[in-house]
PyMOL commands that place a pseudoatom at each C-alpha (Angstrom):
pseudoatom trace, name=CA, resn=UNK, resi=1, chain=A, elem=C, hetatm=0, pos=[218.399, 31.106, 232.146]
pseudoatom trace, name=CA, resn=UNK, resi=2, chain=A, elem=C, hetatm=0, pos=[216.392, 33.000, 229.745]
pseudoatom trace, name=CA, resn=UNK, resi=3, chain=A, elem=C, hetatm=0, pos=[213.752, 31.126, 227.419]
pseudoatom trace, name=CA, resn=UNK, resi=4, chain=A, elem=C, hetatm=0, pos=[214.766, 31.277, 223.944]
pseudoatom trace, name=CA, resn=UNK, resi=5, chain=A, elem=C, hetatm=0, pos=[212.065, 32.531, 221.217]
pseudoatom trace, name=CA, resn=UNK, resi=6, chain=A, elem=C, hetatm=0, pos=[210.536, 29.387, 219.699]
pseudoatom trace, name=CA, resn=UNK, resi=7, chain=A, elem=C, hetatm=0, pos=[209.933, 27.960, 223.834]
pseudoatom trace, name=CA, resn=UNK, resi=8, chain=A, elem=C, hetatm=0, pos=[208.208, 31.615, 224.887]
pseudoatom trace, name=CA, resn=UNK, resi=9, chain=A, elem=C, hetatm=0, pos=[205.721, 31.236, 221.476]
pseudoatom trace, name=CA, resn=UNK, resi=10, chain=A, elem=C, hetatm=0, pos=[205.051, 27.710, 221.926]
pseudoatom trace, name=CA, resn=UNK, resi=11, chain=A, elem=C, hetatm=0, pos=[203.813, 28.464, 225.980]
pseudoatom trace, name=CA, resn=UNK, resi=12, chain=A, elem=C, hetatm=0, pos=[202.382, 31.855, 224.842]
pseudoatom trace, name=CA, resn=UNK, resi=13, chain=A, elem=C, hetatm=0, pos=[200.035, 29.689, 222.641]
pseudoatom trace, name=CA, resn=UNK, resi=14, chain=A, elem=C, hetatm=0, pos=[199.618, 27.529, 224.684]
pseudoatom trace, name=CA, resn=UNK, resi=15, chain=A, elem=C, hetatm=0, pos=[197.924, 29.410, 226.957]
pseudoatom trace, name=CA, resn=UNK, resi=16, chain=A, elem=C, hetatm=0, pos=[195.975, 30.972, 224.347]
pseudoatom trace, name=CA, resn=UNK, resi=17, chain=A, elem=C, hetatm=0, pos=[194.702, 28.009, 223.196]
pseudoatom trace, name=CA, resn=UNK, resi=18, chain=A, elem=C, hetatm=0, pos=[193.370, 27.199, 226.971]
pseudoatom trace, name=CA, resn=UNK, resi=19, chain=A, elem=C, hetatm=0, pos=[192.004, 30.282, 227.392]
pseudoatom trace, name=CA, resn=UNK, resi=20, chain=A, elem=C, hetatm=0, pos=[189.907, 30.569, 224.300]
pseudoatom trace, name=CA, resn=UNK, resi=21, chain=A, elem=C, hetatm=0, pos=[188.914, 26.910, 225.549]
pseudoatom trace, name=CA, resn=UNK, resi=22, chain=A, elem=C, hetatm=0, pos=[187.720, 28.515, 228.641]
pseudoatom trace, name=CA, resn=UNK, resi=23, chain=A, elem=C, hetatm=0, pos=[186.267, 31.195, 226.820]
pseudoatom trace, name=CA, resn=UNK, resi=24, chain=A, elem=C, hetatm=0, pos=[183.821, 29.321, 224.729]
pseudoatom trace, name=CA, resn=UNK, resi=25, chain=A, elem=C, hetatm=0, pos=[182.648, 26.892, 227.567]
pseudoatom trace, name=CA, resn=UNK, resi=26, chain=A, elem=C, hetatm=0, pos=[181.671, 29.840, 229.605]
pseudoatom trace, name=CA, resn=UNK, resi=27, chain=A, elem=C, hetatm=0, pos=[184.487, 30.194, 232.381]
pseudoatom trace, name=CA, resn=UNK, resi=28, chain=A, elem=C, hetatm=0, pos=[185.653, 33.494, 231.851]
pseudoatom trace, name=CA, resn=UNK, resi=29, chain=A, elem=C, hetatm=0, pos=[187.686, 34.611, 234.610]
pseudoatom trace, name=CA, resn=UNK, resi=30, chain=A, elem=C, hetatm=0, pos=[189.717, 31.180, 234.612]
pseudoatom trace, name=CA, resn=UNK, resi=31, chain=A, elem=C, hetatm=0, pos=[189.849, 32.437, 230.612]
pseudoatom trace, name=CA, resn=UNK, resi=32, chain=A, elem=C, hetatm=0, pos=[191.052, 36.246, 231.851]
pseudoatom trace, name=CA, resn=UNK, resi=33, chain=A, elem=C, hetatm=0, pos=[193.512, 34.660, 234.258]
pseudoatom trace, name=CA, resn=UNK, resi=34, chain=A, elem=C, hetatm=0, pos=[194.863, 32.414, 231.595]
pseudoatom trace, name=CA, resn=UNK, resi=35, chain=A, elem=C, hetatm=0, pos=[195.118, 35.066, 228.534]
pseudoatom trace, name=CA, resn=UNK, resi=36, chain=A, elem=C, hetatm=0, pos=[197.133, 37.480, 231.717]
pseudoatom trace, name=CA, resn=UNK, resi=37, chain=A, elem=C, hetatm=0, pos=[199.150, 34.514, 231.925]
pseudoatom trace, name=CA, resn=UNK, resi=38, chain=A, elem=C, hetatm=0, pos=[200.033, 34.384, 228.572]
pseudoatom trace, name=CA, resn=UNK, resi=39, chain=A, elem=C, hetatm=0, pos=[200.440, 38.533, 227.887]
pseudoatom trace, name=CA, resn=UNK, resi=40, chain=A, elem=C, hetatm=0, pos=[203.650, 37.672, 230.971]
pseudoatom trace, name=CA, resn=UNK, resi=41, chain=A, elem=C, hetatm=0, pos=[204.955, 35.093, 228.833]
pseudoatom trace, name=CA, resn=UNK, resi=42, chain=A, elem=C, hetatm=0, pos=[205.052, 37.285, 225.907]
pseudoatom trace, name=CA, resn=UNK, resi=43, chain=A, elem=C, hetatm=0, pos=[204.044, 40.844, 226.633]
pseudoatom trace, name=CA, resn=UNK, resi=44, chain=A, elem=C, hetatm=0, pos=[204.503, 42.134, 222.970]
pseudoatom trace, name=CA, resn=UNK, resi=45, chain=A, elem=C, hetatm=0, pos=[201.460, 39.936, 221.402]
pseudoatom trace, name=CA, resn=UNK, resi=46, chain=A, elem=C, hetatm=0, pos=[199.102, 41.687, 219.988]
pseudoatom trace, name=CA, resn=UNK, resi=47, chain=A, elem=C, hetatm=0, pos=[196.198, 39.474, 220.352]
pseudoatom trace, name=CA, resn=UNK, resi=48, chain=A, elem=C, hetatm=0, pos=[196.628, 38.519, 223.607]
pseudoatom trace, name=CA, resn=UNK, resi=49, chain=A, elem=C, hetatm=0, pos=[195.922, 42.203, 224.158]
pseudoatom trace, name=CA, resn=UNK, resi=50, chain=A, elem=C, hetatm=0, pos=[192.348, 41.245, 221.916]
pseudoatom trace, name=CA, resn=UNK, resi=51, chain=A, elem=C, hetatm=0, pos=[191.862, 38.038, 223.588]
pseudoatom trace, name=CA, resn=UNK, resi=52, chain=A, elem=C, hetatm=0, pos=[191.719, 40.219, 226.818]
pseudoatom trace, name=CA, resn=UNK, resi=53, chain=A, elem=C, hetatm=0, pos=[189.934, 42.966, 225.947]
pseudoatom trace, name=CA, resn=UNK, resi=54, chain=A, elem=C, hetatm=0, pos=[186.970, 40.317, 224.574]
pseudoatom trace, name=CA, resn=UNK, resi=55, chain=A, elem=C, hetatm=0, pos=[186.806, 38.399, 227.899]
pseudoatom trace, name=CA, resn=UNK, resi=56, chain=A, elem=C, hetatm=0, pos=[186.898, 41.876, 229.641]
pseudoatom trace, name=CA, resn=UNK, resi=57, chain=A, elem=C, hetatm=0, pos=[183.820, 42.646, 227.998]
pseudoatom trace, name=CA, resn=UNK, resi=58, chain=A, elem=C, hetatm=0, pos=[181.938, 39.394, 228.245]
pseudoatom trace, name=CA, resn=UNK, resi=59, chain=A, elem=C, hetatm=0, pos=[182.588, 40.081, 231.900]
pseudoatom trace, name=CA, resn=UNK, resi=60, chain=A, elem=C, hetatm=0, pos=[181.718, 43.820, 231.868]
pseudoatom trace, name=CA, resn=UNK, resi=61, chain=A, elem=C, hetatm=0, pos=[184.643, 45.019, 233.175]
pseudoatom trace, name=CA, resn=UNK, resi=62, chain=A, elem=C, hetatm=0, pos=[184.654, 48.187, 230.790]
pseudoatom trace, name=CA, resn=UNK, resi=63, chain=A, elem=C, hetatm=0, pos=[187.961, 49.686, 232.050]
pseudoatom trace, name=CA, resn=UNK, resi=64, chain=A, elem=C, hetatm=0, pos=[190.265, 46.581, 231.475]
pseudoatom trace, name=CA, resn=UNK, resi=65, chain=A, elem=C, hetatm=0, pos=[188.792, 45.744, 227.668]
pseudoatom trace, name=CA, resn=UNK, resi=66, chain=A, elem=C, hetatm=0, pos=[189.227, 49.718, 226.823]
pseudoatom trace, name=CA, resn=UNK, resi=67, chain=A, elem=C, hetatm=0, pos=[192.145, 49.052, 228.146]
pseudoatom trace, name=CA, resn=UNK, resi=68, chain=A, elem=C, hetatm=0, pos=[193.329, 46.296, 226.370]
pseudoatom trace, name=CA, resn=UNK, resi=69, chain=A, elem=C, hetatm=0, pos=[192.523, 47.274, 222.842]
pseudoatom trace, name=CA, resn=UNK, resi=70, chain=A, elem=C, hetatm=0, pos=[193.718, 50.511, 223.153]
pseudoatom trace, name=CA, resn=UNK, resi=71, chain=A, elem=C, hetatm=0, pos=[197.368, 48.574, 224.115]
pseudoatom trace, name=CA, resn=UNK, resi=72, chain=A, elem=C, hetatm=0, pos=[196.467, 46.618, 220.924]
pseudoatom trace, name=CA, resn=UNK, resi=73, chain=A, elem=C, hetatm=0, pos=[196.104, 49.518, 219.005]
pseudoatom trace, name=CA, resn=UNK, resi=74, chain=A, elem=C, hetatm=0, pos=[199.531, 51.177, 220.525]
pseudoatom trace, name=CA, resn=UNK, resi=75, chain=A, elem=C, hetatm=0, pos=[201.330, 47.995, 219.290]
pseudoatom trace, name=CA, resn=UNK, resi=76, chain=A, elem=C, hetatm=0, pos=[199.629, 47.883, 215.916]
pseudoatom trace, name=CA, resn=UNK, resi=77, chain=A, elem=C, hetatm=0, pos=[200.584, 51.916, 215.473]
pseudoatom trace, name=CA, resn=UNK, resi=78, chain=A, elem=C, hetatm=0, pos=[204.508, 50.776, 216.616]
pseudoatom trace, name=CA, resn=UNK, resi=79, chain=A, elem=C, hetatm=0, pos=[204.836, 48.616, 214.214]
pseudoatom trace, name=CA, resn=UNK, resi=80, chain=A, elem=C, hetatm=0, pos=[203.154, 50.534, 211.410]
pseudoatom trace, name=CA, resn=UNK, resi=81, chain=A, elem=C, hetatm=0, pos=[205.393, 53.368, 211.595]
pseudoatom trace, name=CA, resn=UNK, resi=82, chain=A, elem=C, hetatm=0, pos=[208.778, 51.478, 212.070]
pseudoatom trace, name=CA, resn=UNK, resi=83, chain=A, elem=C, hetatm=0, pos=[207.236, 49.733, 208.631]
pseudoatom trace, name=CA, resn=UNK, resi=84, chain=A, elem=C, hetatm=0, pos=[207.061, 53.357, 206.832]
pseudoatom trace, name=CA, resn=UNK, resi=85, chain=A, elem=C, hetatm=0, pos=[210.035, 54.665, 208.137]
pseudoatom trace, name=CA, resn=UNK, resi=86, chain=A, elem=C, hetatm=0, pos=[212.214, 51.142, 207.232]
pseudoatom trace, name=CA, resn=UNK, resi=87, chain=A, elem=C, hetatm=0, pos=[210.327, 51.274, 203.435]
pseudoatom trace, name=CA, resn=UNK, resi=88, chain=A, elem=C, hetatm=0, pos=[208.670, 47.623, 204.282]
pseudoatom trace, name=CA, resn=UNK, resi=89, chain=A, elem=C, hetatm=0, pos=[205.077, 48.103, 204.628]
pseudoatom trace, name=CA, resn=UNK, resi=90, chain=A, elem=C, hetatm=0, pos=[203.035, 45.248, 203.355]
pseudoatom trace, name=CA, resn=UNK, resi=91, chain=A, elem=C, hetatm=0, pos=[201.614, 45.467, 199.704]
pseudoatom trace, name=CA, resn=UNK, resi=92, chain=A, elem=C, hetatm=0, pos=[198.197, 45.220, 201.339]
pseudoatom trace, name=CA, resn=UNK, resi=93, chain=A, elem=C, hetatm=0, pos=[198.897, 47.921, 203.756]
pseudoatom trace, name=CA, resn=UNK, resi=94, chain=A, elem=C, hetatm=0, pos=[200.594, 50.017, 201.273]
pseudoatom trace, name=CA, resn=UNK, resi=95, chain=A, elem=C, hetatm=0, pos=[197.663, 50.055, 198.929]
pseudoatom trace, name=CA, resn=UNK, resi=96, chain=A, elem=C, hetatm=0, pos=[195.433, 50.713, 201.531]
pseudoatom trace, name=CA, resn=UNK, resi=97, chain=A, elem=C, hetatm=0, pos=[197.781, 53.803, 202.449]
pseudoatom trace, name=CA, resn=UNK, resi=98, chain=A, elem=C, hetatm=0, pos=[197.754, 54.974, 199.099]
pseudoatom trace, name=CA, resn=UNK, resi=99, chain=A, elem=C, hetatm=0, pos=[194.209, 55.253, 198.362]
pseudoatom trace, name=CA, resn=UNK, resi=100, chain=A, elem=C, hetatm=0, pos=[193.909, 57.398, 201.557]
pseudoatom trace, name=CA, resn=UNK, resi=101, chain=A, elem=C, hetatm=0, pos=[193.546, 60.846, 200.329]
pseudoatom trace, name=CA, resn=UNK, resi=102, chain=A, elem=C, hetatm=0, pos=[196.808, 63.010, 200.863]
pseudoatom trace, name=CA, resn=UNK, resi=103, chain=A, elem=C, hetatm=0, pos=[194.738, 65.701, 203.157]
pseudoatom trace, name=CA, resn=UNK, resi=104, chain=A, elem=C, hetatm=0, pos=[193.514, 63.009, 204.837]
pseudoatom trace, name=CA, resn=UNK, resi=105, chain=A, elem=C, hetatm=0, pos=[197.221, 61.476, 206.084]
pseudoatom trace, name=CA, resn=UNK, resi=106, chain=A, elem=C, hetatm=0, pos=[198.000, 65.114, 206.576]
pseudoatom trace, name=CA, resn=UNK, resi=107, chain=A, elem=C, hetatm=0, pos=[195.499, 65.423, 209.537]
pseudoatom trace, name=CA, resn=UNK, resi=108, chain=A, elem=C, hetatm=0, pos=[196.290, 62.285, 211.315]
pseudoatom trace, name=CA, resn=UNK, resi=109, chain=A, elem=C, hetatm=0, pos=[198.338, 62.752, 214.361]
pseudoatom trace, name=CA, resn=UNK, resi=110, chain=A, elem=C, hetatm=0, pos=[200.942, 60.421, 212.979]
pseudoatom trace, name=CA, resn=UNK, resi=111, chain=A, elem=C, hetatm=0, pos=[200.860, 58.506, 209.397]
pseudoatom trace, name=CA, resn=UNK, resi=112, chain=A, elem=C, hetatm=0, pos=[200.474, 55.434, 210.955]
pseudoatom trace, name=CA, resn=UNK, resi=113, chain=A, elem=C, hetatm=0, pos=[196.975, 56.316, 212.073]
pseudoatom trace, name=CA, resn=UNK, resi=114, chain=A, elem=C, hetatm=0, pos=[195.858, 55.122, 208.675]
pseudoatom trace, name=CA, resn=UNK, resi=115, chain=A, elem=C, hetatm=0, pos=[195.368, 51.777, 209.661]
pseudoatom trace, name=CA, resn=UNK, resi=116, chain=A, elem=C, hetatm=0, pos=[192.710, 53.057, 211.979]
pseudoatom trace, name=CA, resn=UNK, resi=117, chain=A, elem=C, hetatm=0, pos=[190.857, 53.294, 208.810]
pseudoatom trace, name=CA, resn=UNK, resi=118, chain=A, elem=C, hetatm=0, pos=[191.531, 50.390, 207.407]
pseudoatom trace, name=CA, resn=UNK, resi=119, chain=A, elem=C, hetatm=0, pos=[191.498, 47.656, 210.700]
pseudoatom trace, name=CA, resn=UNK, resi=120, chain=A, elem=C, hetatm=0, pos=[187.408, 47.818, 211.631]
pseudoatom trace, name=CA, resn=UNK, resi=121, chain=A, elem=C, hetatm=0, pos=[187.853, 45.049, 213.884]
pseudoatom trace, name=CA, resn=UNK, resi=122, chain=A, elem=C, hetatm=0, pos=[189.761, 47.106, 216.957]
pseudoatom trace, name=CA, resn=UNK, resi=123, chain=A, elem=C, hetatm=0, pos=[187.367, 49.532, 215.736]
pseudoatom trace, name=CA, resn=UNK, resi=124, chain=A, elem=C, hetatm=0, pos=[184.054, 48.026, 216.641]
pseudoatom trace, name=CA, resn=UNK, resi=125, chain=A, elem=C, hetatm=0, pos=[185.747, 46.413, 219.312]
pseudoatom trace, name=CA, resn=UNK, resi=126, chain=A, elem=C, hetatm=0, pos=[186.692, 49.206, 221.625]
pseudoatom trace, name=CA, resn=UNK, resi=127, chain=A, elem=C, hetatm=0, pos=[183.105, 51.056, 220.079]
pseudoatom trace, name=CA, resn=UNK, resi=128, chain=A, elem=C, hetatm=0, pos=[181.447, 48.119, 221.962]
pseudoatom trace, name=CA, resn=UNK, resi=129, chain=A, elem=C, hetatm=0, pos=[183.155, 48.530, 224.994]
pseudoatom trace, name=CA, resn=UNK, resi=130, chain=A, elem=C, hetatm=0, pos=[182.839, 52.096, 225.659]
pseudoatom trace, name=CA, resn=UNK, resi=131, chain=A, elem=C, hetatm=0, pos=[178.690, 52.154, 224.182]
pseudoatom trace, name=CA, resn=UNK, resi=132, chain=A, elem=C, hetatm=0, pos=[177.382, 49.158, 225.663]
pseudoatom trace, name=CA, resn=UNK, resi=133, chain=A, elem=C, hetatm=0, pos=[179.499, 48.424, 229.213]
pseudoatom trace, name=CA, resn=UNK, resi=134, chain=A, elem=C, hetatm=0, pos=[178.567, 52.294, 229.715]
pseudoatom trace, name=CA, resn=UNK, resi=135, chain=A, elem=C, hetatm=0, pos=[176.210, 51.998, 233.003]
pseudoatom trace, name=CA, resn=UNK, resi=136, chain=A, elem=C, hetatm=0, pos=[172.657, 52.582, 232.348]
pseudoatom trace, name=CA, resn=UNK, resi=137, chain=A, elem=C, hetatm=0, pos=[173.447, 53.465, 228.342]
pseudoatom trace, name=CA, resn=UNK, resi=138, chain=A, elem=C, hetatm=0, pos=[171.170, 50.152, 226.925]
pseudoatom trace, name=CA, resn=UNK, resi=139, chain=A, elem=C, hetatm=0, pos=[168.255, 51.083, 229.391]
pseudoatom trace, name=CA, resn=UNK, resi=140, chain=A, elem=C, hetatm=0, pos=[168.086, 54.123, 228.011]
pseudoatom trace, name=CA, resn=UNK, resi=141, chain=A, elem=C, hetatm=0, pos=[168.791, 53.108, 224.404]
pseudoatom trace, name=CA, resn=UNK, resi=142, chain=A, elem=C, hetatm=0, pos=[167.579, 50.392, 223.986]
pseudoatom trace, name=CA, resn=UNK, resi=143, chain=A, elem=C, hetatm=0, pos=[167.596, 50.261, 220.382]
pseudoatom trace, name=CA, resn=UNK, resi=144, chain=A, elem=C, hetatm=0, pos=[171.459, 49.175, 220.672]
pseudoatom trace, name=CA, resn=UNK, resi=145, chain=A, elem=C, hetatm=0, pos=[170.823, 46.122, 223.356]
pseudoatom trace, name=CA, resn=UNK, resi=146, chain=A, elem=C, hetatm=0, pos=[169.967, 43.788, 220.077]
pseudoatom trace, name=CA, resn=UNK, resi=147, chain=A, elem=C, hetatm=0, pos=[173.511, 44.628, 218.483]
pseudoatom trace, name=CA, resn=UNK, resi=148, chain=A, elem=C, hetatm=0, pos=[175.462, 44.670, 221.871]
pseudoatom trace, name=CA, resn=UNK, resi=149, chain=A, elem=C, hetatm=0, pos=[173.768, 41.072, 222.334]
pseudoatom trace, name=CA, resn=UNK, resi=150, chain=A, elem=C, hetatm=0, pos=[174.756, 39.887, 218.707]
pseudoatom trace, name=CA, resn=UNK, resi=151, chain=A, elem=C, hetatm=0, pos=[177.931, 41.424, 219.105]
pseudoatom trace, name=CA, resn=UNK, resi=152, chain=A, elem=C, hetatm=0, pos=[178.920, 39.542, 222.778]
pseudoatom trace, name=CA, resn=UNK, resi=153, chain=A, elem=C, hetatm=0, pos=[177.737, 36.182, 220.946]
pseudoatom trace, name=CA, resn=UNK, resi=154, chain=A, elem=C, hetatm=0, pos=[179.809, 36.790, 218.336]
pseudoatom trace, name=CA, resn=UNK, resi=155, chain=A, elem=C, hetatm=0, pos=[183.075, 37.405, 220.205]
pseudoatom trace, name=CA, resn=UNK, resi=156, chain=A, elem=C, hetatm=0, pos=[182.068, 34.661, 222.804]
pseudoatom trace, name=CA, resn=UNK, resi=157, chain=A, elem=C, hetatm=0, pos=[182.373, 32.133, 219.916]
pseudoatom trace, name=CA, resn=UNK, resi=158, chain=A, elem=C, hetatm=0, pos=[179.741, 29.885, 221.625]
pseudoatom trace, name=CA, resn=UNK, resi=159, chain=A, elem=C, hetatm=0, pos=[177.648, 29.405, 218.542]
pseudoatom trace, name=CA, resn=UNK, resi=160, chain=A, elem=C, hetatm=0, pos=[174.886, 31.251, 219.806]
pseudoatom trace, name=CA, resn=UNK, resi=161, chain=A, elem=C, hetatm=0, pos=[174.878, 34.499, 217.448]
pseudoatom trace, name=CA, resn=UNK, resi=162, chain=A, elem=C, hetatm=0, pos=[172.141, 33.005, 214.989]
pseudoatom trace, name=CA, resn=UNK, resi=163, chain=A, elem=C, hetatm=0, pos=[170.045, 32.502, 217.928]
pseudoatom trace, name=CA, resn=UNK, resi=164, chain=A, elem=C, hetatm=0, pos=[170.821, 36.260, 219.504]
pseudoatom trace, name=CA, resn=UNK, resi=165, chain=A, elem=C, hetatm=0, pos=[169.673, 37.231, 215.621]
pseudoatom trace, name=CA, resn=UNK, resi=166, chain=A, elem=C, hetatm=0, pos=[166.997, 35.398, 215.293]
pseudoatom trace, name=CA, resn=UNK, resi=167, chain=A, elem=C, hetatm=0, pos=[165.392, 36.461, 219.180]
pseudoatom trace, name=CA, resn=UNK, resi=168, chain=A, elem=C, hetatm=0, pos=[165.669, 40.241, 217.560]
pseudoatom trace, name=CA, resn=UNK, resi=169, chain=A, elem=C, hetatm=0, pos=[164.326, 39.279, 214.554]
pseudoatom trace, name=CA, resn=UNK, resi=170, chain=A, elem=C, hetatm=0, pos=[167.477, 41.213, 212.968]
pseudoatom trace, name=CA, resn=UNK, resi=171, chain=A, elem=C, hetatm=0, pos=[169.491, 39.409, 210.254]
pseudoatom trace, name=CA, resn=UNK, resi=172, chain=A, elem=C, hetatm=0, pos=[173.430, 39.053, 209.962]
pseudoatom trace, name=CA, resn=UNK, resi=173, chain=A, elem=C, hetatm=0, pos=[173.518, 41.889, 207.399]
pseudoatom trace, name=CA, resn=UNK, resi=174, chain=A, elem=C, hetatm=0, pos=[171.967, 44.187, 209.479]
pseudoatom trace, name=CA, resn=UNK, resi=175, chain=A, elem=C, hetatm=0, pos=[174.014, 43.283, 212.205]
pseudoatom trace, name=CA, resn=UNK, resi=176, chain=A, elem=C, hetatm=0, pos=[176.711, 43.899, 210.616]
pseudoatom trace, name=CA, resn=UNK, resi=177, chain=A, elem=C, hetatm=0, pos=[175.153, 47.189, 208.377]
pseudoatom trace, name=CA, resn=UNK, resi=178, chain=A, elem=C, hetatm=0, pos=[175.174, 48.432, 212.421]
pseudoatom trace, name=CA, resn=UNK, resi=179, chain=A, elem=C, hetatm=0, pos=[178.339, 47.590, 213.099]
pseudoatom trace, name=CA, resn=UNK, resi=180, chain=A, elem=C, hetatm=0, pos=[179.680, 49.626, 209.896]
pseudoatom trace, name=CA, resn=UNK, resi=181, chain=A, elem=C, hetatm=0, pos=[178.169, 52.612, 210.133]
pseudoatom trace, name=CA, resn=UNK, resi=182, chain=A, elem=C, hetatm=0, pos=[177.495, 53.203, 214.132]
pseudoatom trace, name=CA, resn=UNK, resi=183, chain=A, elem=C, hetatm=0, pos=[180.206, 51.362, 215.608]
pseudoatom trace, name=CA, resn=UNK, resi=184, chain=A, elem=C, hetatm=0, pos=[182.695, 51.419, 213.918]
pseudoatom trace, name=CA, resn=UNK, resi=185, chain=A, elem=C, hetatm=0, pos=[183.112, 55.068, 213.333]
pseudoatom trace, name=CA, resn=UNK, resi=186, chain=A, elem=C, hetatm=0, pos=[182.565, 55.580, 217.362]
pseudoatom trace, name=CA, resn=UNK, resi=187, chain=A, elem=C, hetatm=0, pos=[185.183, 53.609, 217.627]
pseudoatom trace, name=CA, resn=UNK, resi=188, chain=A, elem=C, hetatm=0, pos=[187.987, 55.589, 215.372]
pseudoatom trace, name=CA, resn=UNK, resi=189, chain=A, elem=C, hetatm=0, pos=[187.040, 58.491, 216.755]
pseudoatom trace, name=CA, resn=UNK, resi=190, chain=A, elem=C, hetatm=0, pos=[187.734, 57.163, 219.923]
pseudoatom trace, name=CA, resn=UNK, resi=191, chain=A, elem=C, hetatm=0, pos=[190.847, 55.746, 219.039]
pseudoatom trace, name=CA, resn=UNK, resi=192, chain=A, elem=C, hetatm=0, pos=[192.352, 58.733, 217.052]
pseudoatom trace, name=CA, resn=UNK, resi=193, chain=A, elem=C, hetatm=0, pos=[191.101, 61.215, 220.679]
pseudoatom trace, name=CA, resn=UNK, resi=194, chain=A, elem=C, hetatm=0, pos=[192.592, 58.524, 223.201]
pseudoatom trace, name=CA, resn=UNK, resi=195, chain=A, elem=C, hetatm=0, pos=[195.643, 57.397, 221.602]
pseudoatom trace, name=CA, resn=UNK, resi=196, chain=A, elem=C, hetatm=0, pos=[198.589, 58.539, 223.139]
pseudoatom trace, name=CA, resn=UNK, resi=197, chain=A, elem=C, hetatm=0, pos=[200.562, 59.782, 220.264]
pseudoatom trace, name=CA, resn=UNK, resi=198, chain=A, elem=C, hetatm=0, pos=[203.576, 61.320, 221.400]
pseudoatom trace, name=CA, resn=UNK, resi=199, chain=A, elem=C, hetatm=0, pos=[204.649, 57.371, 223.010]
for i in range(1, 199): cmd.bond("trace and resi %d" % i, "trace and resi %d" % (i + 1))
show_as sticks, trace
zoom trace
């Protein structure tokens, strides 16, 4: 007998809520197994994709958090453009689409790619992934290992990032000044090249 809805969201987050657990105490691949664990319980989630991705990178495994926020990102896009074509986008959403300039929709490979402009998280997150889990890139620039080092205390949520900040002598609006305008835009060019838009 199939699981009806409310059971599959209460064990989804369930999981979740052990994993992250796992997470911040510093067990991550009990934390990958349990967020995989949860993404069979409820495939469609979209951040159990981020949840994944996150622990993916705090354990360098490059191609699985790439991965998993670009099957983030494919969700996000699905339900974007069943919201334009149904007429029930979001008022946030829908202002954000209209202050995107008209040439601007025009050259995106669908119109849901907006929110590739507007969602910097999944952004910076897949930026980080590709720059600094790229073998040898933070030996040879190592001008980025401060920010990938803020950046995996921030997602570890261990309560270490003011430290990481401090041991760089960087402060949290530079960190995130970097994140803005390096990362982020990295990372929607990424997106918008590796996106598989015809699915």
């Amino acid at each position: 007998m199939s699981k009806n809805k409310t059971e599959i969201i209460k064990m989804r987050d369930e999981l979740l809520k052990k994993g992250l657990f796992l997470m911040k105490s510093g067990a991550l691949e009990a934390a990958k197994a349990t967020f995989i664990e949860a993404l069979k319980v409820d495939p469609l989630h979209k951040m159990t994709y981020a949840f994944i991705g996150n622990v993916a990178y705090l354990l360098k495994q490059q191609s699985l958090s790439i991965k998993s926020y670009l099957a983030l990102t494919h969700l996000q896009l699905y339900a974007v453009e069943n919201s334009i074509r149904d007429n029930t986008l979001s008022e946030k959403l829908k202002k954000v689409h209209e202050q995107i300039p008209q040439e601007k929709l025009e050259s995106l490979p669908l119109e849901s790619a907006f929110i590739i402009y507007f969602d910097n998280h999944i952004t910076r997150q897949v930026a980080h992934a590709l720059i600094d889990l790229k073998k040898g890139h933070l030996e040879e620039k190592p001008e980025f290992l401060p920010y990938a080092e803020a950046y995996r205390a921030d997602i570890a949520m261990d309560n270490t990032l003011e430290q990481v900040l401090e041991k760089h002598n960087i402060t949290k609006e530079q960190y995130l000044q970097v994140e803005k305008n390096t990362y982020v835009p990295y990372g929607r060019k990424l997106l918008l090249s590796e996106i598989d838009w015809d699915k």
